[in-house]
C-alpha positions in Angstrom: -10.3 -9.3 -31.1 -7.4 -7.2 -29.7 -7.2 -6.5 -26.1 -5.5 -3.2 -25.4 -4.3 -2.7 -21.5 -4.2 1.3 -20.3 -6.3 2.1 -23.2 -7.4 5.4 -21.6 -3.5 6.7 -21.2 -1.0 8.6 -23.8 -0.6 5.2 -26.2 -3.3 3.7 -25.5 -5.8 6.3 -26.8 -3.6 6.5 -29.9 -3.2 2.9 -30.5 -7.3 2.1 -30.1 -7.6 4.8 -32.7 -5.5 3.3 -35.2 -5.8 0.1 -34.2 -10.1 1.5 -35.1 -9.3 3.6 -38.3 -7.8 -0.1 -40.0 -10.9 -1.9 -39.1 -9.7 -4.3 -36.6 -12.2 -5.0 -32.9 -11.0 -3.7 -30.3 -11.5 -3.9 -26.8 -10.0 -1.7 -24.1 -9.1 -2.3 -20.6 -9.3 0.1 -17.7 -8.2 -0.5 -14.2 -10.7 2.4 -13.0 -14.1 1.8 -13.1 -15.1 5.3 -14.3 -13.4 5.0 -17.7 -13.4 8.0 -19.7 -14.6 6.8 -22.9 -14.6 10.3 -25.0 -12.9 10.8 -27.7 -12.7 6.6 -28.6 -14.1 5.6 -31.6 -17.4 4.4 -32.0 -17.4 0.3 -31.4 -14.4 0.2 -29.3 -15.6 -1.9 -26.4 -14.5 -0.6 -23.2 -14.5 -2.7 -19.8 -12.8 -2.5 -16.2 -10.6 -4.7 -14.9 -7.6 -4.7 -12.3 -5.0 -7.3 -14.0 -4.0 -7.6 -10.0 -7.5 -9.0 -9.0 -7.6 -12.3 -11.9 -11.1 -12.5 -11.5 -11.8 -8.5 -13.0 -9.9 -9.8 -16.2 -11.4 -13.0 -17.0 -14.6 -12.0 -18.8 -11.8 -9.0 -21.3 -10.1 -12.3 -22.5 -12.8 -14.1 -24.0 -12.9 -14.1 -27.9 -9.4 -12.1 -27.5 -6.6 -13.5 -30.1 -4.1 -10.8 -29.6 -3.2 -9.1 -26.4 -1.0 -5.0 -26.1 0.5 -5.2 -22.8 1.3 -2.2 -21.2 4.0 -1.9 -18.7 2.6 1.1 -16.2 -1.1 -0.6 -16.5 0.1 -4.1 -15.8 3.0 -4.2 -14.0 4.0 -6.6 -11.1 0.7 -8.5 -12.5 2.4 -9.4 -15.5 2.8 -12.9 -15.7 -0.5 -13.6 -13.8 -2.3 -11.8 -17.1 0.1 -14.0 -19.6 -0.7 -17.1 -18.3 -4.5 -16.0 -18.3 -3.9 -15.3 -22.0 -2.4 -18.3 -22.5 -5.3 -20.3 -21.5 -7.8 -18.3 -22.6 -6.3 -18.9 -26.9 -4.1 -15.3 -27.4 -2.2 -16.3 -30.7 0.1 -13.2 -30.3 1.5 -10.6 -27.8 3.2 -7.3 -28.0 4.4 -5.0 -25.0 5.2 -1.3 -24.8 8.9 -1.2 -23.3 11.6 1.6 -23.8 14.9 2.2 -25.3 17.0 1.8 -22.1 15.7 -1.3 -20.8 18.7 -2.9 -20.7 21.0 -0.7 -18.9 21.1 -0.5 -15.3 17.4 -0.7 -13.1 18.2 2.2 -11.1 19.5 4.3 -14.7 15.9 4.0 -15.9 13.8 7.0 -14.3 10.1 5.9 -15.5 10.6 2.7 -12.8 10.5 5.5 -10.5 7.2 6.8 -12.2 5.5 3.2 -12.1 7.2 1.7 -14.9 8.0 -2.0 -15.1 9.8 -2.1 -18.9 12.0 -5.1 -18.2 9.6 -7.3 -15.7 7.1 -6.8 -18.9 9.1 -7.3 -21.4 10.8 -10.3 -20.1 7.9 -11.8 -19.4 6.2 -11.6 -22.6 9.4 -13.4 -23.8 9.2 -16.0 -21.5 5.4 -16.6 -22.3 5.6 -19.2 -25.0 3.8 -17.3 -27.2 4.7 -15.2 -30.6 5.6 -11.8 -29.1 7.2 -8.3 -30.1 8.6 -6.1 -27.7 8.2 -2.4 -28.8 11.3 -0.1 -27.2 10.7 4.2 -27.8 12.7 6.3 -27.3 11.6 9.5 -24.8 8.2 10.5 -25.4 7.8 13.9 -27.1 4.9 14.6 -24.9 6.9 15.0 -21.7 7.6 18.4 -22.4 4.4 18.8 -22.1 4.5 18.4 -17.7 7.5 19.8 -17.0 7.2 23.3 -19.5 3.5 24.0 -20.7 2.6 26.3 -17.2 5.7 27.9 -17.9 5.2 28.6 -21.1 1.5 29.8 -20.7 2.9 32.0 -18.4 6.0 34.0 -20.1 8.9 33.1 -22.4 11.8 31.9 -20.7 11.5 28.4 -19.5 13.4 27.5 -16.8 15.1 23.8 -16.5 18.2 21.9 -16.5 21.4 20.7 -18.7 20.5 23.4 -22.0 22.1 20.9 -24.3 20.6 17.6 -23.6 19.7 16.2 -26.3 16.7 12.8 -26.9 15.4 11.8 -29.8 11.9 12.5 -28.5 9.3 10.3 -30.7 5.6 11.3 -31.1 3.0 9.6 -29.4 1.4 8.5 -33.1 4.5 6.9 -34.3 5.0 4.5 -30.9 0.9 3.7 -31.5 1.3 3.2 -35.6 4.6 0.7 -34.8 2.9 -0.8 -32.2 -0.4 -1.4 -34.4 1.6 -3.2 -36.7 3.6 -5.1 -34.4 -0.3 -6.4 -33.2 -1.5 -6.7 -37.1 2.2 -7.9 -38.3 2.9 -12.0 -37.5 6.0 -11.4 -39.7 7.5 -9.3 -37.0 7.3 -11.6 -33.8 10.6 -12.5 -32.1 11.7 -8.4 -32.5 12.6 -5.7 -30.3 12.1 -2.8 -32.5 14.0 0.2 -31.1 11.9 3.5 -32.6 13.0 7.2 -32.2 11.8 10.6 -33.8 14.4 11.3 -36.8 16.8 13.8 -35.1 17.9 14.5 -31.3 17.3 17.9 -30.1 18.0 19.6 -27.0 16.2 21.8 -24.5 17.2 24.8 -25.8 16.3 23.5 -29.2 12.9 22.3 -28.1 11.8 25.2 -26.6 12.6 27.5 -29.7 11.0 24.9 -31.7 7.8 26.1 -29.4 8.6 29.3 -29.6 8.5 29.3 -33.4 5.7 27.1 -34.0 3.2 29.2 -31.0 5.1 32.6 -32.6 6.5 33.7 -29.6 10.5 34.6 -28.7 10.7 31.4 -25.7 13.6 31.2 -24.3 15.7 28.8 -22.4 17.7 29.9 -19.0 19.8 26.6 -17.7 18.9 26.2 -13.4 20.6 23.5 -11.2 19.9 20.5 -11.3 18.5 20.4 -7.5 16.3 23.1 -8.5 15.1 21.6 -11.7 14.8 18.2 -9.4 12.0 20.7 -6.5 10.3 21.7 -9.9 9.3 18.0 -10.6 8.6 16.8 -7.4 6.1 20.3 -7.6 4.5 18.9 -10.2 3.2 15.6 -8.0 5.8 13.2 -9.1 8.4 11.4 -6.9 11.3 12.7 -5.7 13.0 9.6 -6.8 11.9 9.9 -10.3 13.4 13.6 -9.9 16.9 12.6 -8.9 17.1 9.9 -11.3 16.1 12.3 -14.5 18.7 14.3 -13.2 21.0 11.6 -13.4 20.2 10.6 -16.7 20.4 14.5 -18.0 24.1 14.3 -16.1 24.7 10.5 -17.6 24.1 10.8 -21.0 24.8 14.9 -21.8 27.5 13.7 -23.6 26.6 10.3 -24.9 23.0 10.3 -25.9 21.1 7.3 -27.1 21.4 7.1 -30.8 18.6 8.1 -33.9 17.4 4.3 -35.1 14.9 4.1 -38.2 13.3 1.7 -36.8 9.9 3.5 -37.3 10.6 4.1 -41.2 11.5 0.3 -41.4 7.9 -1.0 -39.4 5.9 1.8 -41.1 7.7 2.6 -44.4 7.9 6.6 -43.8 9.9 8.6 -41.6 9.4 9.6 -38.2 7.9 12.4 -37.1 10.5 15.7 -36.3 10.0 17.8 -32.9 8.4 20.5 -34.5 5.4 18.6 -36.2 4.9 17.2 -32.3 4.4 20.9 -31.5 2.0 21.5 -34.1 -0.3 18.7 -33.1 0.2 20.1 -29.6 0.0 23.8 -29.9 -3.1 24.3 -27.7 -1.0 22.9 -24.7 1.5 25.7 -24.9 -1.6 28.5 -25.5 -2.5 30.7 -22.7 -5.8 30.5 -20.9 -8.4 33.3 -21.5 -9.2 35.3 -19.4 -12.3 34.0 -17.3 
């Protein structure tokens, strides 16, 4: 049986499915007791539990021999849930972390956002079990937040730093590496650094949009304190706002390099930008009229 932790959220949804399709129980965990269940495949098990409260976790880990450990849904509660899978027989361990958890706390902008990549990840190390720490690069799906109303609503999306450029990776390719890195003994003691195949940058992505939805998008470059009001618009922090800011600044000229670490786990390619947009087109689709 594999547990999977925030098995409702952006990997975890993707990771039950293929962690499903090959066959394998699954059970997720969901720190809200009204778990949205639809879309899971049939015989996932789904239960609540709060990995802060030990006794809401205690009945998920029985019959559980591997254990996905993700750093937004866990968090501070780490190494309380390790040392409950520890005594309750998990063989194997592998966590969600991210491509830049080594530099600098404050030069990481999920931690901002509720992240806790290094905590997690070093403690999955420390556990004295066979682990695998799984580190993506920027997830293609956060265009999704920050452009998607403007795109439903004209064609020229506004934002900051036109030629930053990330080598956003699909949400399928961090949940197929990460399936394997639960399925694969032969990989434990890795950090396996995964990227899409190319960088692109804002400008870039937004034509990519443009030409997959067949519409002329365009990018117009704002400030970076105006860019910084548009996050904190959309509900997040204004922390997290000044620290992607930061990064855009940080790293306009020294981005984080392609790896092939996904063809090496999965034996094919990463998928580009564009096929990202394809999967996603509906996002970008204005509403009909009601």
């Amino acid at each position: 049986m594999i547990l999977v932790t925030g098995a409702t959220g952006t990997i975890g949804r993707p990771l039950v499915n293929v962690l499903a399709a090959a066959g394998e129980q699954v059970r997720g965990l969901a720190r809200h007791s009204g778990i949205h269940t639809d879309g899971l495949p049939a015989g996932v098990e789904m239960v609540p539990g709060d990995v802060s409260r030990p006794e809401t976790i205690v009945a998920a880990l029985r019959g559980v021999t591997t254990l996905f450990v993700h750093p937004r849904a866990v968090g501070a509660a780490a190494a309380t849930l390790l040392a409950l899978a520890a005594e309750h027989g998990v063989k194997h361990i592998v966590a969600l972390s991210a491509i830049n958890v080594d530099d600098d706390l404050a030069w990481q902008p999920s931690r901002f956002n509720g992240d806790r990549n290094k905590e997690v990840e070093d403690g999955v190390i420390a556990s004295g079990l066979p682990w695998v720490s799984v580190r993506p690069s920027a997830f293609a799906v956060s265009a999704t937040g920050m452009w998607a109303s403007q795109i439903r609503n004209g064609d020229v999306v506004r934002g900051p730093y036109a030629g930053f450029a990330d080598p956003f990776i699909h949400e399928e390719d961090v949940a197929s590496v990460l399936a394997r890195a639960l399925l694969d003994d032969s990989l434990a003691g890795q950090k396996i650094s995964i990227t899409g195949p190319q960088s692109v940058t804002h400008t870039e992505m937004v034509s990519t949009i443009g030409e997959v939805i067949d519409r002329p998008l365009r990018y117009e470059e704002i400030s970076p304190s105006e860019a910084a009001e548009g996050i904190i618009a959309l509900g997040l922090p204004r922390s997290f706002a000044d620290a992607m800011m930061a990064r855009y600044s940080r790293e306009l000229e020294n981005p984080y390099p392609v790896t092939d670490g996904v063809e090496k786990t999965l034996g094919h390619p990463a998928r580009s930008y564009a096929e990202w947009v394809v999967d996603h087109t509906s996002v970008f689709q204005s509403y009909p009229a009601a």
